[in-house]
MIFIRO-290552 format. One record per residue (C-alpha): z, y, x. Coordinates in pm, 1 decimal. Example, Ala and Ser with C-alpha at 12.3 -4.5 7.8 and 13.67 -1.06 7.14 Angstrom:
2
pz = 780.0 py = -450.0 px = 1230.0
pz = 714.0 py = -106.0 px = 1367.0
# end
This chain:
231
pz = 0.0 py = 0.0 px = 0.0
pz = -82.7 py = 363.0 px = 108.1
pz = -78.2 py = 702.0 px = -58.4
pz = -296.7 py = 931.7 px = -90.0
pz = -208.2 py = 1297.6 px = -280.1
pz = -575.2 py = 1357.1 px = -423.6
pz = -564.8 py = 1348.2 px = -828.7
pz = -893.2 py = 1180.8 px = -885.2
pz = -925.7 py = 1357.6 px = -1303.0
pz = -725.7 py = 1500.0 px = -1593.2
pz = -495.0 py = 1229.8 px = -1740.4
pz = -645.5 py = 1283.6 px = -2117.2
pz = -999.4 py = 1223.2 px = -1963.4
pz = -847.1 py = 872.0 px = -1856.0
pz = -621.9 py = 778.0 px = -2162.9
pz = -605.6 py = 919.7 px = -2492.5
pz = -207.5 py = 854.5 px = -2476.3
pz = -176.9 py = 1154.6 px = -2249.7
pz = -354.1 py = 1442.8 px = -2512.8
pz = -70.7 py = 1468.8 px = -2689.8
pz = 60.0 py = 1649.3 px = -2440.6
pz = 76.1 py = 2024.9 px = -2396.6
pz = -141.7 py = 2181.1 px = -2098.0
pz = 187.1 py = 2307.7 px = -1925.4
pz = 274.9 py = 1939.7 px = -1983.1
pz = -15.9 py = 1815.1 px = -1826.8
pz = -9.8 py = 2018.4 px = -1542.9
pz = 375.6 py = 1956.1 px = -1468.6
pz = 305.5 py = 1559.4 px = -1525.4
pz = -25.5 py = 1599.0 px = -1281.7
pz = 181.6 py = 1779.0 px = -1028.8
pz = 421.1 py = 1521.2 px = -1008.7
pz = 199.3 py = 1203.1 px = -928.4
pz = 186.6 py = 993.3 px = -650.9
pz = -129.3 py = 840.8 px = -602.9
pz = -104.7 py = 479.9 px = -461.5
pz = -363.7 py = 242.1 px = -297.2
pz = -300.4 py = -142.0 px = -333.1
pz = -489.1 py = -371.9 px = -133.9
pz = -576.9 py = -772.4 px = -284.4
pz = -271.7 py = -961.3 px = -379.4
pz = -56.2 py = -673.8 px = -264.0
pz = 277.4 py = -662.3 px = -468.8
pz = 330.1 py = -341.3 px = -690.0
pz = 637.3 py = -438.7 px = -876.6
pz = 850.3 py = -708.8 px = -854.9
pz = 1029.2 py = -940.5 px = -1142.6
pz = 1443.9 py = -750.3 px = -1111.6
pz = 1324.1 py = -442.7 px = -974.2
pz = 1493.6 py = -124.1 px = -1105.0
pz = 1167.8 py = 105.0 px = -1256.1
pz = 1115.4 py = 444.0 px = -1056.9
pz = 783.1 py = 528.6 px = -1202.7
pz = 549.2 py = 488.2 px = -1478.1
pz = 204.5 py = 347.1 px = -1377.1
pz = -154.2 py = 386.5 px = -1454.0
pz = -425.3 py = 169.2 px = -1350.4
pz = -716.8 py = 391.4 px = -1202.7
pz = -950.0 py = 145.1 px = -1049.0
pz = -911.4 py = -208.5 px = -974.3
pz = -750.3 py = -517.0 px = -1202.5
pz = -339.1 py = -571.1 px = -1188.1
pz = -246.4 py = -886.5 px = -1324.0
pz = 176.7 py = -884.3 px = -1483.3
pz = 296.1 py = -1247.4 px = -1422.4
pz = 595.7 py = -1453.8 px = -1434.5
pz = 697.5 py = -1718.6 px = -1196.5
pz = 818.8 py = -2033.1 px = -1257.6
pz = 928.3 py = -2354.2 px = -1135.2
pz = 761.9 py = -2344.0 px = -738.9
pz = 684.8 py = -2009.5 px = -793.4
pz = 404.1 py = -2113.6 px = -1021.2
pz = 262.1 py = -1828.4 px = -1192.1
pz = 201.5 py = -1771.1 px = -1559.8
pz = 21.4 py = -1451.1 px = -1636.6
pz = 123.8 py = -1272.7 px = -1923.2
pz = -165.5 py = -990.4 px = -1922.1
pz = -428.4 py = -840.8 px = -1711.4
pz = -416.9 py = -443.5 px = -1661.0
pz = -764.8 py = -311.8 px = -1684.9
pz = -889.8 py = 57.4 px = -1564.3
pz = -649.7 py = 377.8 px = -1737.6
pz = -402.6 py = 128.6 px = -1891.0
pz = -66.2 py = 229.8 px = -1863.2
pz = 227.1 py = 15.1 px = -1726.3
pz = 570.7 py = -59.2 px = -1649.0
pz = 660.6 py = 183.9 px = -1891.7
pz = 889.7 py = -107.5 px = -2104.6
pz = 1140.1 py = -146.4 px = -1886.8
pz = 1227.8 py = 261.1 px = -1910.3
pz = 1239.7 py = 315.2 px = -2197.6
pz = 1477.4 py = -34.1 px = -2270.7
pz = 1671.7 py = 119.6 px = -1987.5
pz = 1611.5 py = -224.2 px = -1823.7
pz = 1503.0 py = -395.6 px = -1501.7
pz = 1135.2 py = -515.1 px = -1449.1
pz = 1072.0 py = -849.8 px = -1625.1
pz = 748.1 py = -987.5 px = -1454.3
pz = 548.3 py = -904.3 px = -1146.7
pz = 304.2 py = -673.8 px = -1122.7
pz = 6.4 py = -745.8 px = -823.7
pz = -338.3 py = -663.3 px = -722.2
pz = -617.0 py = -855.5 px = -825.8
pz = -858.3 py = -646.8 px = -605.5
pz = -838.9 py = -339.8 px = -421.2
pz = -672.7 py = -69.2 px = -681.3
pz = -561.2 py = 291.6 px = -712.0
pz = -257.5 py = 368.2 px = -950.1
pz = -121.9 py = 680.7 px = -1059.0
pz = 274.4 py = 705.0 px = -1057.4
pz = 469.2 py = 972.9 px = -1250.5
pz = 851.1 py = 927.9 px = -1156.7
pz = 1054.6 py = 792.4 px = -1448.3
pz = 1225.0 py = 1132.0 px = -1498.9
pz = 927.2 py = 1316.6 px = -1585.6
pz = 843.4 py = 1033.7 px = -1831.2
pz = 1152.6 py = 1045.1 px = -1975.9
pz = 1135.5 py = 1397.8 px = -2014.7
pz = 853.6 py = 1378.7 px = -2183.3
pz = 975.9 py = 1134.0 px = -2429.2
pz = 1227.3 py = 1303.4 px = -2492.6
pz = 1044.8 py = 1681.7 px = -2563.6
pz = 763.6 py = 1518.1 px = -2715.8
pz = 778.4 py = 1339.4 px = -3021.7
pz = 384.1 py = 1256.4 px = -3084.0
pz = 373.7 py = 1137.5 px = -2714.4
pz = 701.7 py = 917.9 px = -2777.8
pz = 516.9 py = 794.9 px = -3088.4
pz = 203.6 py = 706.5 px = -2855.0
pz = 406.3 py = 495.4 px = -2652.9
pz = 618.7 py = 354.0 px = -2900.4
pz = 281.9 py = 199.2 px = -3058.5
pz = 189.6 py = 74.6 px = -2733.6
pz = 488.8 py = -90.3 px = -2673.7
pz = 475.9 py = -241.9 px = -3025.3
pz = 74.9 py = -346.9 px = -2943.0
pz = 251.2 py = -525.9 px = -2635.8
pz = 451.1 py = -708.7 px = -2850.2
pz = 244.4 py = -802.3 px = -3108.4
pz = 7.4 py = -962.5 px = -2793.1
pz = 264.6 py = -1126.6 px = -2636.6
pz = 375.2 py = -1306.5 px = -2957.6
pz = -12.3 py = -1422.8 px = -3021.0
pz = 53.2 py = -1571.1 px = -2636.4
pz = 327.9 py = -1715.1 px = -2706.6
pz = 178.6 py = -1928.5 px = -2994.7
pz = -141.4 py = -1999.7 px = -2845.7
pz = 2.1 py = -2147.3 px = -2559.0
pz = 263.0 py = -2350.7 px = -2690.5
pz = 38.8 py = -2489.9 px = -2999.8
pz = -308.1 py = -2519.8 px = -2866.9
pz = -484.5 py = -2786.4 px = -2699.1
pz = -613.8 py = -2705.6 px = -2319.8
pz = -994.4 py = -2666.3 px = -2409.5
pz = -856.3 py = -2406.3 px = -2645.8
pz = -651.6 py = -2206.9 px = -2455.8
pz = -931.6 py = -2204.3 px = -2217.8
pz = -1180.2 py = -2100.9 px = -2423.0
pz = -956.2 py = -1825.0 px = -2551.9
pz = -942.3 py = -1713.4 px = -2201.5
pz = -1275.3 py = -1680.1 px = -2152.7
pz = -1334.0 py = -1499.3 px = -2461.2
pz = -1078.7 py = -1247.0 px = -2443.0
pz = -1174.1 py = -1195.4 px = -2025.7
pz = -1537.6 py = -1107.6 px = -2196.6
pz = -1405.7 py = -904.6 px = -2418.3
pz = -1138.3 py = -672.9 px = -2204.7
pz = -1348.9 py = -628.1 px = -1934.1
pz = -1717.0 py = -662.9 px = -2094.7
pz = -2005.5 py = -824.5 px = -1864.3
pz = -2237.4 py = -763.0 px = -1570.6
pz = -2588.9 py = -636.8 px = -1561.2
pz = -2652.8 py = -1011.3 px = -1432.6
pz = -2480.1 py = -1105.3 px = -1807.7
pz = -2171.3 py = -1240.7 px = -1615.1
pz = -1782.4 py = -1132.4 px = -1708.8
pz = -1694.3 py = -843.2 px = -1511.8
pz = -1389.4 py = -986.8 px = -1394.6
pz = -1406.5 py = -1255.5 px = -1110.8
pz = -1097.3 py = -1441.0 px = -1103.8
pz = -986.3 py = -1740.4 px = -898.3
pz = -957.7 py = -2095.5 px = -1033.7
pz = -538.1 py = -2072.2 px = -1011.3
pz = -511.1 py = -1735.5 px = -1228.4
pz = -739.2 py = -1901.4 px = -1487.4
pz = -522.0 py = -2159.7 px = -1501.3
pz = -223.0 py = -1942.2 px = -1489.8
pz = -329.2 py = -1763.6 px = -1792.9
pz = -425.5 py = -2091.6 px = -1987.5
pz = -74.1 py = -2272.8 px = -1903.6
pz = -226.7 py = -2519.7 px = -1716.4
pz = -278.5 py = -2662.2 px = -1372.6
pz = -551.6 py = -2568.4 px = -1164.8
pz = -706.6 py = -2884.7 px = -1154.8
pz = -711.3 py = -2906.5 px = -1521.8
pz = -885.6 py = -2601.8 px = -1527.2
pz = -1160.4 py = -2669.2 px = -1314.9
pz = -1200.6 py = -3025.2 px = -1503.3
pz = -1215.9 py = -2824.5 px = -1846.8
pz = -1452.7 py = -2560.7 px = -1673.4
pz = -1686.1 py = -2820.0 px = -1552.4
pz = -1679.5 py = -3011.4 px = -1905.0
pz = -1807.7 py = -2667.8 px = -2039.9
pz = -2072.2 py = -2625.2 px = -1830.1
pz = -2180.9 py = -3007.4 px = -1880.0
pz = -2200.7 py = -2894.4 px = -2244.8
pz = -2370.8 py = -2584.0 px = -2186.5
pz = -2129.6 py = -2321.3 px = -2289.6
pz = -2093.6 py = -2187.5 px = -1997.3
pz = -2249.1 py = -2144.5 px = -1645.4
pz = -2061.1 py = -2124.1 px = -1299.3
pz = -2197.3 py = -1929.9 px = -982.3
pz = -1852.5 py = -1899.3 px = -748.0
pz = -1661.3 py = -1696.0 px = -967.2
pz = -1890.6 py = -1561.6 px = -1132.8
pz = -1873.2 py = -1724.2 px = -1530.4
pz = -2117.2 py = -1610.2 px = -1739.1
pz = -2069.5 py = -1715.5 px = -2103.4
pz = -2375.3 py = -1886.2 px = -2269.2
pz = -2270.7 py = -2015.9 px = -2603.5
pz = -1984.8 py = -1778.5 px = -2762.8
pz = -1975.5 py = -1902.0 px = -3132.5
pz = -1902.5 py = -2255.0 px = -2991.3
pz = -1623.4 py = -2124.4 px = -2719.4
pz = -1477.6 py = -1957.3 px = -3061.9
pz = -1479.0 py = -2218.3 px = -3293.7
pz = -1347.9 py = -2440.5 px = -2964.9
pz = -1079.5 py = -2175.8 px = -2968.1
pz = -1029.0 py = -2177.3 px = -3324.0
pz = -924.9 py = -2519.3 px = -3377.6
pz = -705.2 py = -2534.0 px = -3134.1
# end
């Protein structure tokens, strides 16, 4: 990790969750980030750490992850470009729950916790913003929760795959914009790596998919969503 001081835009050109804000808000909240360069795999927040700052995602993929049983991973959700995070454990007052690391090379913004709070606090239609956010969070994680306690393993995968597409969009090539590695597929499904790779390969024997290193590019989505559907 490095800093760097240089602001790259306005914060409402980068997330709507910041307009709410007054302009001598914005400019006091601008003037008071750090902004943070994360190389791959590099650890931005760990699971018991006390939160200093509120994030934002500028470029790059974070992935927020538990770990389990020899430290295997289960990820819990993948941060794309101008989402916020760590802002939970803040406003509960609490320590950080899960992990937060670098997918790929990232920048973040960082506002320290007392300007955050300040804001909540001065602000009701901003506390409202990220009171709906949190609750969105919640709502997510309870879907998780479900899915990957009730569903079979080509399900969870293929709900995986779908919701990868659909977060992060594709390619010009028609691939998922996302490369991940075997493991964090896995980690997301609830599964073990090498059951991942079998289930990958069975969908490319059956056409849904194609494979080209990391690269996945999704050929057949009504089938991955009715494989998803059942469960």
């Amino acid at each position: 990790m490095h800093r760097d001081g240089q602001v790259i835009c306005k914060l409402s050109d980068m997330n709507p969750i910041w307009e709410a804000l007054s302009e001598e808000q914005r400019k006091i909240a601008t003037g008071q980030i750090e902004v943070l360069h994360f190389e791959k795999n590099d650890i931005i927040h760990r699971e018991g750490d006390i939160p200093t700052h509120i994030m934002m995602l500028v470029s790059g993929k974070v992935k927020i992850y538990k770990e389990g049983i020899g430290q295997r991973q289960q990820i819990l959700r993948l941060i794309k470009p101008y989402d916020l995070f760590s802002y939970r454990a803040i406003v509960a007052g609490d320590r950080y729950n899960a992990f937060a690391s670098a997918i790929d090379t990232c920048v973040v913004y960082r506002l320290p916790k007392e300007c955050f709070v300040d804001l909540l606090e001065h602000n009701s239609a901003f506390c409202l913003n990220i009171m709906q956010r949190i609750a969105q969070d919640l709502a997510q994680q309870e879907v998780l929760t479900v899915h990957l306690t009730q569903k079979h393993i080509r399900a969870r995968l293929a709900e995986a795959l779908l919701s990868l597409k659909q977060e992060y969009g594709t390619e010009a090539d028609g691939s998922i914009a996302i490369c991940l590695s075997r493991e964090d597929i896995a980690n997301m499904s609830n599964m073990t790596t090498s059951n991942a790779i079998r289930t990958l390969s069975q969908f490319v024997q059956e056409g849904l998919i194609r494979l080209c290193g990391r690269k996945i590019f999704i050929l057949q989505d009504p089938e991955l969503n009715k494989i998803s559907r059942l469960g």
